[in-house]
N, C-alpha and C positions, 0 to 999 in steps of 0.2 A: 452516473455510476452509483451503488448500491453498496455505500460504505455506512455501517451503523457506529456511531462511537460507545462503549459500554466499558463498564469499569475497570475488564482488565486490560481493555484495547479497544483495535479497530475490526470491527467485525466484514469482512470483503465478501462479496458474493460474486458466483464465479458460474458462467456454463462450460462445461468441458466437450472438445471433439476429442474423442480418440484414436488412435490408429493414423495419426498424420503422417505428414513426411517429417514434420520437422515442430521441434518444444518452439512455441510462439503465444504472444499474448496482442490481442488485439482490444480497440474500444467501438464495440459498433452500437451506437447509439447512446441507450442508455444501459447497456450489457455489456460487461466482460466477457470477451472468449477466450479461450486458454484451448490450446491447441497440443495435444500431448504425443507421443512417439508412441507409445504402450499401449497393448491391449486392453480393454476392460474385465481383466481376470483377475482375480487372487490379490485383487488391491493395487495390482501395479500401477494405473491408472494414479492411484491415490499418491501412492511413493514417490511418485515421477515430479507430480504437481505440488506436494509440497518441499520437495528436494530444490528444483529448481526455483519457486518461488521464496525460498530460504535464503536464496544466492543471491536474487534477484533485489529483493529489499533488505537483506544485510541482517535480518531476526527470524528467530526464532516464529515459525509459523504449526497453527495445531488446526486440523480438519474436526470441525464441530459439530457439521450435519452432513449429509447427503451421501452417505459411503457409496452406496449402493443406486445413485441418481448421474445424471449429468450436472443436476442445478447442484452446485455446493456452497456451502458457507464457512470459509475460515479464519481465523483466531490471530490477529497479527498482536503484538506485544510491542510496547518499547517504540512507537513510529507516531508521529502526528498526522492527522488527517490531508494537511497540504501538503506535506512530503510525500505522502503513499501517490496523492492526487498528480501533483508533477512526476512521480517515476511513472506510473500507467499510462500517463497523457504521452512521456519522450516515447514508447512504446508505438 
């Protein structure tokens, strides 16, 4: 998995499918997938994925790069690196 640790957190990298049937996160391999319900228009994509990943590990999350990509990288606050690791593993 492709967790950087920086000073104001955990940095997670993430590939997105859009357009699924259903908001899911997988681990395949050494990649995250995140699997999202929304279009890739007008940011919904973005909204969806960090809404639900907000819920998901319980903080505050901030999209850092990739707006306009599938590969993204976001901003987790406030989590330890073996916490985030055990929520995405029971996943």
């Amino acid at each position: 998995m492709k967790i950087l640790e920086v000073k104001e957190g955990l940095i997670l990298e993430v590939y997105v499918k859009p357009s699924s049937k259903e908001f899911r996160l997988t681990v395949e391999g050494n990649e995250i997938v995140v699997f999202c319900r929304e279009e890739p228009t007008k940011g919904r994509v973005n909204k969806e994925l960090v809404k639900e990943l907000s819920k998901l590990f319980h903080n505050k999350i901030e999209l850092v790069s990739g707006f306009s990509s599938k590969q993204k990288r976001l901003l987790i606050r406030g989590v330890e690196k073996s916490e985030l690791e055990r929520v995405l593993l029971d996943k």
